[in-house]
TITI-828539 format. One record per atom (N, C-alpha, C, CB): x, y, z. Coordinates in pm, whole numbers, plus 32768, in hexadecimal, padded with zeros to 4 digits. Glycine has a CB too. Example, Ala and Ser with C-alpha at 12.3 -4.5 7.8 and 13.67 -1.06 7.14 Angstrom:
85277DC7830C84CE7E3E830C85287EB6830C846B7E41838985057F1F82C485577F9682CA850A8003831385807FC4823C
end
This chain:
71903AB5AA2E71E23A59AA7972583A31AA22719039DDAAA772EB3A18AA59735D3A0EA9E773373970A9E5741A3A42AA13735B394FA97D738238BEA93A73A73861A99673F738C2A8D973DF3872A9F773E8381EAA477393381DAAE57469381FAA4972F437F8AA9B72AA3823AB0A72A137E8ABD0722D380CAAC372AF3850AC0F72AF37F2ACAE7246378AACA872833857AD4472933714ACBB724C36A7ACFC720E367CAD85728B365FACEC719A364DADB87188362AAE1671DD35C5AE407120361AAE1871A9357CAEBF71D63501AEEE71BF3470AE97719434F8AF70714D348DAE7A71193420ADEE7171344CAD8670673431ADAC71C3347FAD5F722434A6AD0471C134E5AC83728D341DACDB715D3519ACCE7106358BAC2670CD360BAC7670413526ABB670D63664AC0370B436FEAC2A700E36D2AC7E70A53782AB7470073752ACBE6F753740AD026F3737E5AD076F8636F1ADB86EE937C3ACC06E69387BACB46DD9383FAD1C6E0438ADABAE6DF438D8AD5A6D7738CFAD976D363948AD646D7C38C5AE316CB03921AD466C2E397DACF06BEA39D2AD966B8538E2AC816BED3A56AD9F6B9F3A6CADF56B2E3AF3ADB96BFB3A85AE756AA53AB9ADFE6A4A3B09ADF669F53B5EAE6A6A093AC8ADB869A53B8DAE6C69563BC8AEF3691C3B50AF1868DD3C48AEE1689A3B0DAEE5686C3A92AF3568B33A04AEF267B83A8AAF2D68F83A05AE8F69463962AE6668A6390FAE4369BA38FDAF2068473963ADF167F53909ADB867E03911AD35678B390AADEE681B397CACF768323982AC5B68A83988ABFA67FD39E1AC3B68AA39EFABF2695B3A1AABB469A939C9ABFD69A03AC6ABD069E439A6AC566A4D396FACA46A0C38E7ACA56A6E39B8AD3869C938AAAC9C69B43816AC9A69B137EDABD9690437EEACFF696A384AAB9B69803834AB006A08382BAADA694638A2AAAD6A5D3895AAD36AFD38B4AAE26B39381AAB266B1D3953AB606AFC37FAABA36B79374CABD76B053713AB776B8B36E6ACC76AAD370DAB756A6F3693AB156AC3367EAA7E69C036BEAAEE6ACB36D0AA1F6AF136FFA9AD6BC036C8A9B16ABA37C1A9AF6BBC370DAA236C7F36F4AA246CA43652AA486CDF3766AAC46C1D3635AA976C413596AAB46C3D3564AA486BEA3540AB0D6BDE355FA9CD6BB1352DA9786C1E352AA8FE6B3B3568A96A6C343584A8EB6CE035BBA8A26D4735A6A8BE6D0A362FA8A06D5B359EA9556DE53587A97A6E0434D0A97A6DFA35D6AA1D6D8C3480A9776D993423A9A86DEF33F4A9F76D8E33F5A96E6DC83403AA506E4533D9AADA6EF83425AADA6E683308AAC46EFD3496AA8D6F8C349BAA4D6F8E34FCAB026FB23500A9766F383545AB236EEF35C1AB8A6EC835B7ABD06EA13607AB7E6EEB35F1AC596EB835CCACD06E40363CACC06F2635D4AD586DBB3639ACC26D5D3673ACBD6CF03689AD516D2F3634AC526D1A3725AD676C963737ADD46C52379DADA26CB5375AAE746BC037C2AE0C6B9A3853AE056B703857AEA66B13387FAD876B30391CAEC06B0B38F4AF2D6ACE399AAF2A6B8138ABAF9E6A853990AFA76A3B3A1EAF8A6A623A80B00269893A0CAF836A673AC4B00A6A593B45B0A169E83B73B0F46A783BD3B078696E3B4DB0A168E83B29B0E5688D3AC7B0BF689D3B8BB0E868C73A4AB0AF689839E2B09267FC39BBB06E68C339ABB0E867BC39BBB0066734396CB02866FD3912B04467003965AFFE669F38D2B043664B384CB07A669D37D1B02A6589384FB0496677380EAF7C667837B4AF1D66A837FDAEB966013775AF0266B43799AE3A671037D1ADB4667C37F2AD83678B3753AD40669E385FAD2366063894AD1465EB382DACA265EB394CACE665663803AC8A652B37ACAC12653D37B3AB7E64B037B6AC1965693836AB86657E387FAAEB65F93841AACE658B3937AADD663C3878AB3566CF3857AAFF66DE37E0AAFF67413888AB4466823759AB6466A53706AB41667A36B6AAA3669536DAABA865FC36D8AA9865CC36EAA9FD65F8370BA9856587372BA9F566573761A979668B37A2A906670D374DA909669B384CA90E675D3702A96867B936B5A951679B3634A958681236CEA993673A3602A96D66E435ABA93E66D03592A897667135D6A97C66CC3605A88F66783618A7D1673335EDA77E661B3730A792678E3602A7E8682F35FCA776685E356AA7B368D436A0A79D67F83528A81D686434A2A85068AE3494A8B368C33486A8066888352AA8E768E73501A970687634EDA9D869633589A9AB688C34B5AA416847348EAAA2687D34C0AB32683E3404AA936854353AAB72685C3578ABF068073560AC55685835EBABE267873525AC5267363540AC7D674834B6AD1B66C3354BAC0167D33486AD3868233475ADAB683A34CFAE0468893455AD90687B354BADB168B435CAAE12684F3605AE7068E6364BADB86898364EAED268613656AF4168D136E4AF43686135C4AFB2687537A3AF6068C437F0AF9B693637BEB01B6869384CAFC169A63803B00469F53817B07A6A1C3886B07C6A5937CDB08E6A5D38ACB1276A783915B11D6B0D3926B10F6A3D394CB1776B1A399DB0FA6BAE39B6B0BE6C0A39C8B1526BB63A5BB04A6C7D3992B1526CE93960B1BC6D5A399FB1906D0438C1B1C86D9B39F1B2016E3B39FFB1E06E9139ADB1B16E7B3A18B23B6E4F3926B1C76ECD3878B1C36EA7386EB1146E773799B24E6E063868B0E96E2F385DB0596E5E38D0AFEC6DC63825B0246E53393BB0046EBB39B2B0006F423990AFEE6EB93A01B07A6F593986B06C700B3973B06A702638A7B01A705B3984B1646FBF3871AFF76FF737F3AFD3700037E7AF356FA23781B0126FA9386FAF086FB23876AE5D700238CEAE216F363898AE1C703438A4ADA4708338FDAD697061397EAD1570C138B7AD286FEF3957AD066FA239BEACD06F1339C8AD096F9E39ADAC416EE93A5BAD1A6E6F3A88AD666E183ADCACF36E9B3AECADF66D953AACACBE6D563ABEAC846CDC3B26ACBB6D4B3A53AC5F6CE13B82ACDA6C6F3BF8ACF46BD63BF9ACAB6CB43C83ACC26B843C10ACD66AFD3C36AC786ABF3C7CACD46A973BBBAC396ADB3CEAACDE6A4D3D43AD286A5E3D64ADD469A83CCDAD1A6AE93CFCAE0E6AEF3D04AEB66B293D6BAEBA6B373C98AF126B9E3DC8AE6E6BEB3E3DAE7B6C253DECAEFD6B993EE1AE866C4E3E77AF746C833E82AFDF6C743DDDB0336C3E3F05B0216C103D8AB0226C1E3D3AB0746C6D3CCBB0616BBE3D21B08F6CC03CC8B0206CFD3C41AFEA6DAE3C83B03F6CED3C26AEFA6DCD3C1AB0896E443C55B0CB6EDC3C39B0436E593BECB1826F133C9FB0706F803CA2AFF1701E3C63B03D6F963D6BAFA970593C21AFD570E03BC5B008713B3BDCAF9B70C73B14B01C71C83BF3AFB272313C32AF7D72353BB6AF3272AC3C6BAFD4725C3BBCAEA7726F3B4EAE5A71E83B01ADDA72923AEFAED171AA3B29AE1071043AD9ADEF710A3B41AD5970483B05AE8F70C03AD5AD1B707F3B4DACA970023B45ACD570843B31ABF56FD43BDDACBD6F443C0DACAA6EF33C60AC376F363C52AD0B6E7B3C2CAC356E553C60ABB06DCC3CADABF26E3B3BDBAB296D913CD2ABBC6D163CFFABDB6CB43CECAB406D2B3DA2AC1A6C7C3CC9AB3A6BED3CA7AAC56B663CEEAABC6BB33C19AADC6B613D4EAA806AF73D68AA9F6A923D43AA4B6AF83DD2AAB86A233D20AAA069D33CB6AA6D693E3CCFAA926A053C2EAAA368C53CC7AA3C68613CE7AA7768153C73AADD68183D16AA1067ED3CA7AB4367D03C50ABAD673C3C05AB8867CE3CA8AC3B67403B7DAB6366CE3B1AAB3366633B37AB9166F43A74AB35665C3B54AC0265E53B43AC7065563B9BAC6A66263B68ACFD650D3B48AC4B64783B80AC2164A23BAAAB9164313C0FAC8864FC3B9CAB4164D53B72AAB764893B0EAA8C652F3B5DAA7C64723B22A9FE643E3A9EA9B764A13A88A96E63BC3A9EA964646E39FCA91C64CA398CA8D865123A0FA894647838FEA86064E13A2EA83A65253A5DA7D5657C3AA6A7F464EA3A8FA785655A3B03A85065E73B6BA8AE66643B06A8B865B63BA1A97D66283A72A90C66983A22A94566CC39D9A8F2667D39D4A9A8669739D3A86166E93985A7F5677A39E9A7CC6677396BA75C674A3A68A7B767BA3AC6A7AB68133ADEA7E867A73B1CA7A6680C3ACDA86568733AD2A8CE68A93A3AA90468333B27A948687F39EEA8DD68B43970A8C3691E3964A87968633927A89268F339A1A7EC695739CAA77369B139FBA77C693B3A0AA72369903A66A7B86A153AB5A7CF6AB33A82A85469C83B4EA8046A443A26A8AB6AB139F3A9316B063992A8D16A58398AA9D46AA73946A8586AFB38FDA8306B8E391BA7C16AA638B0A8096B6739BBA78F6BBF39C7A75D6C5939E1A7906B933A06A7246C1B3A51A84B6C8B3A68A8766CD239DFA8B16C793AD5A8D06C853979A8E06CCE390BA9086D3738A1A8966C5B38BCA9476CD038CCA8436D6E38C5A7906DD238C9A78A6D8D3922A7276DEC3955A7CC6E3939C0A7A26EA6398BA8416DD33A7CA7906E7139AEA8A96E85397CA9446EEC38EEA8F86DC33947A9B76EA6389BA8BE6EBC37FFA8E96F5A37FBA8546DEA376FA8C36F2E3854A8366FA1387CA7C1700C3882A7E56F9D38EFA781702038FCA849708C3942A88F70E238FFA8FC705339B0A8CA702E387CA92F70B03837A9AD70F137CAA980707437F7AA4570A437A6A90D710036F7A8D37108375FA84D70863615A8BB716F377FA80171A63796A7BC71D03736A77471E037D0A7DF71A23743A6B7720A36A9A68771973635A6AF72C73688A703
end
C-alpha cells in the first residue's frame, strides 16, 4: 500500500481477514491486528462458509498471549465488506472472495487450525502474528 494509505469514512485504513469458516486464521489475524493496531484500524474478518463458532483452540492459544476473542462470532463474507476495506486479506477462500479495482489483496498461506491441537495452533498463531507486523507496518508507516 503507498504511504499515503486509503482511508475509510472513520478516517483509518480498514483490512478485512477472510477465511473458509471465519473460526480460526481470520478471527486470530482481526484478533492480533486489533490488538496492535489499537484503534489506529478499522478491523474485520469474515468467512465464505461460515461456522457455528470460533474454534476453542484458536480461542485458547490467543488466550495464552492476552488477547481475548472468545466474543467473536463467524460471519459470512459480503460484497459491502469487500468493497468497504482497503485491504483484503485471503487465507485459504481462493476464488470466493469477490475482487474490486483498487483494493489491495494478499493471500496468506496459512495452515488451517481446525481439528488441530494446541501446539499446531500456537504456531500458526505465530506466524499470523508476524504477517500482521509486517501488514500493520506497511499501513501506518512511521
Amino acid at each position: 500500500m503507498p504511504e499515503n494509505a486509503p482511508e475509510t469514512v472513520t478516517g483509518k485504513p480498514s483490512v478485512l481477514f477472510v477465511c473458509v469458516h471465519n473460526a480460526g486464521r481470520s478471527q486470530m489475524a482481526a484478533g492480533w491486528l486489533t490488538h496492535l493496531a489499537a484503534g489506529r484500524i478499522e478491523v474485520r474478518s469474515a468467512g465464505s462458509a461460515p461456522a457455528d463458532q470460533v474454534n476453542p483452540v484458536a480461542v485458547e492459544a490467543m488466550r495464552e498471549v492476552g488477547i481475548d476473542i472468545t466474543g467473536e462470532q463467524p460471519k459470512v463474507l459480503t460484497i459491502d465488506a469487500v468493497e468497504a476495506s482497503d485491504a483484503v486479506i485471503t487465507m485459504g477462500c481462493g476464488d470466493a472472495c469477490p475482487v474490486f479495482p483498487g483494493k489491495r489483496y494478499e493471500d496468506w498461506t496459512l495452515d488451517d487450525p481446525a481439528g488441530q491441537g494446541i501446539d499446531a495452533v500456537r504456531a500458526i498463531r505465530d506466524d499470523i502474528r508476524a504477517r500482521v507486523e509486517k501488514l500493520l507496518g506497511e499501513l501506518l508507516p512511521g
